[in-house]
TORKE-81407 format. One line per field, with one value per residue: x, y, z of N, C-alpha, C, O in turn; residue in one letter. Coordinates in steps of 0.02 Angstrom, whole numbers, always signed. Example, Ala and Ser with C-alpha at 12.3 -4.5 7.8 and 13.67 -1.06 7.14 Angstrom:
# TORKE-81407
n.x = c(+660 +642)
n.y = c(-284 -112)
n.z = c(+390 +354)
ca.x = c(+615 +684)
ca.y = c(-225 -53)
ca.z = c(+390 +357)
c.x = c(+660 +645)
c.y = c(-165 +2)
c.z = c(+390 +394)
o.x = c(+712 +670)
o.y = c(-166 +57)
o.z = c(+423 +402)
residuo = c(A S)
//
This chain:
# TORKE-81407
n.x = c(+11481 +11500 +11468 +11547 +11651 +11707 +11753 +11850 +11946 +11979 +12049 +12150 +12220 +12264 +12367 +12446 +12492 +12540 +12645 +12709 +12762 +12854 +12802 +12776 +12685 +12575 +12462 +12304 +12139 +12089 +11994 +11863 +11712 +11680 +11748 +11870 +12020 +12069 +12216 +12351 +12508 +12679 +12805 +12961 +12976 +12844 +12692 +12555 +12381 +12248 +12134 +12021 +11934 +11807 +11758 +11647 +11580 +11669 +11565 +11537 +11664 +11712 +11759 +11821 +11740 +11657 +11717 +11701 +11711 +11679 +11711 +11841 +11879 +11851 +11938 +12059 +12025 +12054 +12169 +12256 +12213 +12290 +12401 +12424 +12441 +12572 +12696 +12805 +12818 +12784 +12848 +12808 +12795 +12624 +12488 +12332 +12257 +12184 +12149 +12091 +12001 +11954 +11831 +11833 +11837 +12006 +12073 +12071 +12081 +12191 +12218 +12301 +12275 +12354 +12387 +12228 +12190 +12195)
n.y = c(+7583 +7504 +7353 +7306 +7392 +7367 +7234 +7278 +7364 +7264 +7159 +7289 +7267 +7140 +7132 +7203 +7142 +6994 +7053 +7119 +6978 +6950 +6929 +6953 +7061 +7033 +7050 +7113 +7086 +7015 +6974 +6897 +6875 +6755 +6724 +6763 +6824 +6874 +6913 +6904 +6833 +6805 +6723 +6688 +6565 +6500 +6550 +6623 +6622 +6706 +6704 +6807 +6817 +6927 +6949 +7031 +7000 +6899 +6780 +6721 +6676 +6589 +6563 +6496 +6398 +6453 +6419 +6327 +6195 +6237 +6367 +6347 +6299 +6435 +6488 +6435 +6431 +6574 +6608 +6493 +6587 +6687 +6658 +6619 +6744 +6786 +6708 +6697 +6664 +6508 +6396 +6421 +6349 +6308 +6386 +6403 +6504 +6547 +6685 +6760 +6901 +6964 +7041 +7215 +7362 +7419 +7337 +7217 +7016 +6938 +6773 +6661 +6531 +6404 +6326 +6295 +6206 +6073)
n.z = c(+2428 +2280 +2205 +2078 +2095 +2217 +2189 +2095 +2164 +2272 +2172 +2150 +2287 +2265 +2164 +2230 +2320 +2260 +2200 +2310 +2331 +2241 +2124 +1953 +1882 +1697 +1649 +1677 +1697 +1602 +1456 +1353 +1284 +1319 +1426 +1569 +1655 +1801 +1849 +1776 +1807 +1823 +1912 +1932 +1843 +1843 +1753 +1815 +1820 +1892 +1993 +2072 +2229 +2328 +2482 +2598 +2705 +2847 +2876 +2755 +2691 +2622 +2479 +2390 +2361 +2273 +2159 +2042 +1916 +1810 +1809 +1807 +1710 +1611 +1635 +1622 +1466 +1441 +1499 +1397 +1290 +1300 +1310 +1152 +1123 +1175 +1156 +1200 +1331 +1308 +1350 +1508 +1657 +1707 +1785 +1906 +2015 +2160 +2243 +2403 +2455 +2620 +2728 +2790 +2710 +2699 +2806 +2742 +2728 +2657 +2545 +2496 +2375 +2284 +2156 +2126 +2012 +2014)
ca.x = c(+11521 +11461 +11492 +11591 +11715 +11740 +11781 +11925 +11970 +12007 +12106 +12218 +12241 +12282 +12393 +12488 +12489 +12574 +12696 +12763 +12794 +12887 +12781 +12780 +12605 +12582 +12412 +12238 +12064 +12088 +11951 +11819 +11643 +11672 +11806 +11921 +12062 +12075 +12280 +12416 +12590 +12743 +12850 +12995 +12973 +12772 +12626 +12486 +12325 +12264 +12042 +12002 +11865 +11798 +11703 +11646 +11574 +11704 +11540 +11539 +11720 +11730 +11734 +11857 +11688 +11630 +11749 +11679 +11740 +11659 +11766 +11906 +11903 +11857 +12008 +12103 +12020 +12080 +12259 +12275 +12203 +12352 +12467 +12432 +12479 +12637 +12710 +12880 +12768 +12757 +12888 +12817 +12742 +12570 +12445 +12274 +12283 +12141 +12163 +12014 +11990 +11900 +11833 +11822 +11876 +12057 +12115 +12047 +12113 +12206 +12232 +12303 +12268 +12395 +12350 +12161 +12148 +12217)
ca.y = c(+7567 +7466 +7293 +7307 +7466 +7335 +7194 +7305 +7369 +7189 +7168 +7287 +7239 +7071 +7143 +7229 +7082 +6966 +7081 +7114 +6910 +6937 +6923 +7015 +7064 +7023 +7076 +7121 +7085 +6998 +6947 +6878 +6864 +6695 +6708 +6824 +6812 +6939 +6925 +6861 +6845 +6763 +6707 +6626 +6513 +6494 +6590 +6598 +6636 +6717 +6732 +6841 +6830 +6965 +6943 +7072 +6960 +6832 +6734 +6720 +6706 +6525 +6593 +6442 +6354 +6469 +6406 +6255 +6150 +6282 +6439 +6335 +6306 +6477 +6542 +6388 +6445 +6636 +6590 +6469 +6611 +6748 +6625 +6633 +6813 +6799 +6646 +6702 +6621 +6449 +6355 +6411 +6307 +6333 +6367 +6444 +6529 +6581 +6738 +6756 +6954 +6951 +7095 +7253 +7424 +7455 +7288 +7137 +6966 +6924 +6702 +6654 +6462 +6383 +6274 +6241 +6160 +5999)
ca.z = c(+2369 +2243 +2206 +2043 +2126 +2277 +2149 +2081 +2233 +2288 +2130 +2169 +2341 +2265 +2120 +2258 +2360 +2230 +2172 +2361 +2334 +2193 +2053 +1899 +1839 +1639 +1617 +1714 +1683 +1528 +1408 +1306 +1291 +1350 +1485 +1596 +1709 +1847 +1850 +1741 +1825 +1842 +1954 +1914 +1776 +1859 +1734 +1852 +1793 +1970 +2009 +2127 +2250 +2369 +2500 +2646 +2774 +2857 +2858 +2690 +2652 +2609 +2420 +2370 +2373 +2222 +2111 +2005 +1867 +1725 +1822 +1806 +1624 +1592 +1668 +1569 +1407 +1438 +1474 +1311 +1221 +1317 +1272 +1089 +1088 +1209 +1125 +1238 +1385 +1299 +1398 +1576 +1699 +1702 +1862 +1897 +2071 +2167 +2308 +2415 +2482 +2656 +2770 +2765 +2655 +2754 +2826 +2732 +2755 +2593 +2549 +2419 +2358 +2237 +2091 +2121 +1958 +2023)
c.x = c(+11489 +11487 +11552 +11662 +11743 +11778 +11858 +11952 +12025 +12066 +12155 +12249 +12294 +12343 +12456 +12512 +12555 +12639 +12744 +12795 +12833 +12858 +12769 +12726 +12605 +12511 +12351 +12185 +12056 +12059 +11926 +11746 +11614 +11711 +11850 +11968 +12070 +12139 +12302 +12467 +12640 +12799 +12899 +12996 +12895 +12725 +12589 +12439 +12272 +12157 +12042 +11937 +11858 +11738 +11695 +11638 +11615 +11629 +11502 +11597 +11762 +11723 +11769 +11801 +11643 +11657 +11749 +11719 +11735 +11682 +11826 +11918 +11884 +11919 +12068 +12108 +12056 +12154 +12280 +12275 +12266 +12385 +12462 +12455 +12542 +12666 +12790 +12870 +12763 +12776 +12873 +12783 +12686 +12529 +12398 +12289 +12208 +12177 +12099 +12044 +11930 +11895 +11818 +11861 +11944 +12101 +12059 +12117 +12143 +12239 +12234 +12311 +12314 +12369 +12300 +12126 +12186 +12198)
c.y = c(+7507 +7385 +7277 +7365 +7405 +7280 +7222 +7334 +7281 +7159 +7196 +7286 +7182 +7080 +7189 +7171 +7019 +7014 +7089 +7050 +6891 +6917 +6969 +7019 +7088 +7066 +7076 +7123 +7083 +6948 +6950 +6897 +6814 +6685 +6783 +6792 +6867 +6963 +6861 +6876 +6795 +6780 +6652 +6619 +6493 +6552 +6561 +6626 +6648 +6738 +6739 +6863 +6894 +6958 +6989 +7037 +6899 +6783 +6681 +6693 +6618 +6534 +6530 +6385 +6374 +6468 +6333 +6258 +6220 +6339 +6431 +6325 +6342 +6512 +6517 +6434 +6510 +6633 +6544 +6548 +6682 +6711 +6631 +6699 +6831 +6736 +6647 +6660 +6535 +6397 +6360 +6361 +6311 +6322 +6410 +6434 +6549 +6616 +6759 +6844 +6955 +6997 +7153 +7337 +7444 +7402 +7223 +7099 +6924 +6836 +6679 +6571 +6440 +6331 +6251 +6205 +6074 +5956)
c.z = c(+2335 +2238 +2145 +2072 +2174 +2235 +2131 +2125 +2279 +2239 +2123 +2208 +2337 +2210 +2169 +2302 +2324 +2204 +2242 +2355 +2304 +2125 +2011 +1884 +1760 +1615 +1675 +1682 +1607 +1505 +1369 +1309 +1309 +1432 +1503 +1636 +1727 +1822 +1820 +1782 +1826 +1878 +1954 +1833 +1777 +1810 +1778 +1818 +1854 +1953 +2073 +2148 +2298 +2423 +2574 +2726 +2774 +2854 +2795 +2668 +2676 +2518 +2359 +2352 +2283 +2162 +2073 +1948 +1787 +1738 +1798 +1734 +1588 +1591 +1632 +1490 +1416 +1443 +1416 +1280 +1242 +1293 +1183 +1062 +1124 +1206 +1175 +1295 +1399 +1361 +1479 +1598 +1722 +1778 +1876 +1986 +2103 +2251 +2314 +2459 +2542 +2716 +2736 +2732 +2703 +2800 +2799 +2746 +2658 +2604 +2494 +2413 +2317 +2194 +2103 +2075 +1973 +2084)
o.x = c(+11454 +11530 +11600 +11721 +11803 +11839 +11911 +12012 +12081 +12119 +12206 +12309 +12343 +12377 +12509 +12573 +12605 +12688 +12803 +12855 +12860 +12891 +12751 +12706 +12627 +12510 +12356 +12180 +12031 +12075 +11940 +11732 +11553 +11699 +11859 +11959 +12079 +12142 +12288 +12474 +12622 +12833 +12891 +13011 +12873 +12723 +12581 +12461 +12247 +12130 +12055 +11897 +11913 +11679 +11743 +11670 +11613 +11642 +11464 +11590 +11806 +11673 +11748 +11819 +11613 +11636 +11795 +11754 +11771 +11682 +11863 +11970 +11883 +11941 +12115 +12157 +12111 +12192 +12329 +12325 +12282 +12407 +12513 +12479 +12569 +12662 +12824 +12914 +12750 +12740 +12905 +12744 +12693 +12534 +12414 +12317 +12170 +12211 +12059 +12098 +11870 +11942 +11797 +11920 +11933 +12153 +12018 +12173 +12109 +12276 +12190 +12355 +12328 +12323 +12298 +12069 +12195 +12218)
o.y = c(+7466 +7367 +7241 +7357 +7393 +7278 +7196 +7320 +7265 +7139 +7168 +7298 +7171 +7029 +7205 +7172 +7003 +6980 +7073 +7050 +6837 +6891 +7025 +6965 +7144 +7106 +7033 +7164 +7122 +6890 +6995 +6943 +6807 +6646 +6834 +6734 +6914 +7012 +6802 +6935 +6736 +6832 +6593 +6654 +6471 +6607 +6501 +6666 +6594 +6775 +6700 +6901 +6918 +6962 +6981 +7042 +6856 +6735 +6633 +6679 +6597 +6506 +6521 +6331 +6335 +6502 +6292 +6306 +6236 +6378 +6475 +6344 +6324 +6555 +6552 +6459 +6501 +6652 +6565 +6571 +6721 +6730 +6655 +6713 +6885 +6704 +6596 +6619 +6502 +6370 +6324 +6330 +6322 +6274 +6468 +6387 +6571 +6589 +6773 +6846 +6950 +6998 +7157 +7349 +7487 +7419 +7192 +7119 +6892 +6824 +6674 +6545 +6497 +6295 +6190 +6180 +6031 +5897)
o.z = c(+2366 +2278 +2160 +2054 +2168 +2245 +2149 +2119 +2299 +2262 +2102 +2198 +2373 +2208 +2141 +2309 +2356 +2186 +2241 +2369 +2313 +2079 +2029 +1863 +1745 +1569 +1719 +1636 +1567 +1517 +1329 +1347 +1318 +1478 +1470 +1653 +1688 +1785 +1828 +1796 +1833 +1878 +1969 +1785 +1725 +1839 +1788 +1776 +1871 +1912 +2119 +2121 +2310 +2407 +2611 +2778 +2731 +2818 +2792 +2609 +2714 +2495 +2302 +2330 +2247 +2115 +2077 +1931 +1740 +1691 +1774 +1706 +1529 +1553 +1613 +1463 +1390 +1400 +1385 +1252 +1197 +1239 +1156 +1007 +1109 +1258 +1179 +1309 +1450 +1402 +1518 +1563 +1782 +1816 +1859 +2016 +2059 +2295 +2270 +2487 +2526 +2755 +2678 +2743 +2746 +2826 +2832 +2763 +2617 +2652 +2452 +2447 +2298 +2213 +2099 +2076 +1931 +2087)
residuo = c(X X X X X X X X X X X X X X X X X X X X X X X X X X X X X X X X X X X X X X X X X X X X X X X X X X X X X X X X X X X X X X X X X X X X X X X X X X X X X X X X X X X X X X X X X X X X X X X X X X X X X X X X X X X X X X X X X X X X X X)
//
């Protein structure tokens, strides 16, 4: 399997994943030519803005590591620019999420991080 199929694969692992938690999913794999966000959701009164990693080998699957300063204000810029077209949104509490996918096709190890922009 390829590397983009496993990517979305992992996505909706992770889109199934948050929703058992109670979150509503707003939007998927939404972008630009500058920026994306895997998953939009909310929970609560919480918009997350959710990047999702995948990685096959546990020795690899420190992926929290591949998330620098210029991921994080891609993922910023892409939620401003959702919010400009779901203006109902304005008032939530804002938070960029990262869920790391780890293992292999059938029981990965799903970890979900909470606000790593802070």
């Amino acid at each position: 399997m390829n590397n983009v199929r496993l990517g979305s694969l992992a996505e909706d692992w992770v889109a199934g994943y948050l929703l058992q938690k109670g979150y509503k999913i707003l939007a998927r794999n939404y972008g630009k030519k500058y920026f994306e966000v895997d998953i939009i959701g909310l929970k609560g009164q919480c918009l997350c803005f959710v990047e999702v990693k995948y990685r096959r080998n546990p020795i690899d699957a420190e992926p929290i590591k591949l998330i620098n300063k210029r991921k994080i204000s891609q993922i910023k810029t892409g939620g401003l620019t959702w919010l400009k077209y779901h203006p109902e949104y304005l008032t939530s509490l804002l938070r960029i999420d990262l869920v790391t996918v780890v293992g292999e096709i059938g029981w990965p190890k799903i970890t979900h991080y909470l606000d790593i922009s802070s």
